[in-house]
C-alpha positions, 0 to 999 in steps of 0.5 A: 436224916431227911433228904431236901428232895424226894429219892435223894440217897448218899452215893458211897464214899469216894476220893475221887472226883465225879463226873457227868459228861452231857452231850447235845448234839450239833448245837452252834454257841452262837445261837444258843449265845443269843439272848434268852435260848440258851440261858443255863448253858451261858450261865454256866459257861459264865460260872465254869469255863469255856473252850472252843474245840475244832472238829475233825472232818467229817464233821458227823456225829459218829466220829464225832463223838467216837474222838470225844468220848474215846480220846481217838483221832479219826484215823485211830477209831476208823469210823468215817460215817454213822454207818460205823462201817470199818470202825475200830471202836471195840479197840478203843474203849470209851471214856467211862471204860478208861474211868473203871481201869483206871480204879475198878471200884468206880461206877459208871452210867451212860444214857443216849437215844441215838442207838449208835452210842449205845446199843450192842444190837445197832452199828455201835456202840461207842459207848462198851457194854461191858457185860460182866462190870454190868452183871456186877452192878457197876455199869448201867446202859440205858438204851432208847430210840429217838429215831423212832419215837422222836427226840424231844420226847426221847431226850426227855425220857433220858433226862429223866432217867439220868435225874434218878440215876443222880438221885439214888447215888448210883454212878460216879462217872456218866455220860448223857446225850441228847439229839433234839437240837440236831434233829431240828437243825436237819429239818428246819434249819438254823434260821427259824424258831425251831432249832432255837426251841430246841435249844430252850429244850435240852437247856431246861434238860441240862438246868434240871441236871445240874441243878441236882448236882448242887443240891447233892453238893450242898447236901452231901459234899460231893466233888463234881465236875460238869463236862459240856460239849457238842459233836459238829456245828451246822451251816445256816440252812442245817446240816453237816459233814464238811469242813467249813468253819460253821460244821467244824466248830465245837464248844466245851464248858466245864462247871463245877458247883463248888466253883472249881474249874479246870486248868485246861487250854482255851482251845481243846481237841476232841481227842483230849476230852476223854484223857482230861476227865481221866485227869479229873479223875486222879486229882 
């Protein structure tokens, strides 16, 4: 069989549905809304569905996406900072760990440079390492450091290795995260270039994504689902944490390359997210 792309192997067979959940990071939708900055994200807003989601104060990054990924209210995850600090996120697993309980036949892959989400050696993760289901070659973790090294470069290096993961056929349920919009957000503001590039940055991230996803589809039949979505907004001059409107405000987009769409509400709670996919996941 000769495969349309390079490295394009067949996953195993499977009833279920797969899903690949994207997060980019404090990115406000009225600025990727604007004309030619975040055209792939409208597009499939346009093409899928779209939902508007309120965050919890403290609009931060590490609650933030403790209730998205965990399907916890902060008063259930206890984190309050990116500190971690009297977290309880081991007693919360992640939506990928929920996804191996619910059927221990089923993949998972998560791929983030901000070290919280993911790595066992910082002041998270949120994301389990799940030792044993990665010993058993159904768990793969990839962990970088966009503090250090940067994100632009670290969200490409992401995007990167997730477009393999997709390739080879390796996971049925993944998470991928990327920070370059945030990061510009905080040094920049909103108000300039900058956080717009970054925005055109991680949009070309998620076109290359989903782009793939189409072609496994068209390709091999595949059922899957695209989740979107973003932790917090940002005030104008940059930055977050409060609870005015502009720092709680939160987005989530829902495609399919079959033209499925989700019946789910127009307005959603970052606790739902994670029970939602798991939804997906049975039907």
């Amino acid at each position: 069989m000769r495969y349309p792309i390079p490295g394009l192997s067949p996953a195993r067979e499977s009833n279920r549905r797969r899903i690949l959940l994207i997060g980019l990071d404090g990115l406000r939708w009225d600025i990727a809304a604007e004309d030619h900055v975040g055209s792939t994200l409208k597009s499939l807003a346009e093409a899928g569905s779209f939902h508007e989601m309120t965050m919890e104060a403290p609009t931060i990054s590490a609650p933030g996406w403790g209730s998205i990924l965990t399907g916890s209210t902060h008063a259930q995850h206890g984190l309050k900072d990116n500190s971690c600090v009297g977290g309880r996120t081991w007693n919360r697993p992640d939506f990928l760990a929920q996804c191996f309980y619910q059927d221990q036949d089923t993949h998972t892959f998560a791929a983030a440079g901000w070290p919280v989400l993911v790595d066992p050696h910082g002041l998270g993760p949120i994301i389990h390492p799940r030792m044993e289901q990665q010993y058993a070659g159904l768990h793969r973790v990839i962990v970088r450091d966009g503090e250090t090294f940067g994100y632009p470069v670290i969200d490409a290096e992401i995007t990167d290795i997730t477009l393999a993961a997709l390739k080879s056929g390796s996971f049925d349920v993944g998470f991928t995260y990327c920070c370059d919009v945030d990061d510009a957000g905080h040094i920049h503001g909103l108000e300039g270039n900058h956080y717009r590039d970054a925005i055109k940055r991680v949009d070309a991230h998620v076109k290359a994504l989903t782009d793939l996803i189409s072609v496994r589809h068209e390709t091999f039949a595949e059922d899957w689902l695209v989740v979107i979505t973003t932790d917090h907004g940002h005030v104008d001059e940059g930055g977050h944490g409060g609870d005015t409107a502009r720092e709680k405000e939160s987005w989530v987009i829902a495609w399919s390359p079959d033209g499925y769409t989700p019946d789910w509400e127009k307005e959603l709670r970052p606790e739902e997210i994670t029970p939602l996919i798991l939804r997906e996941r049975e039907a």
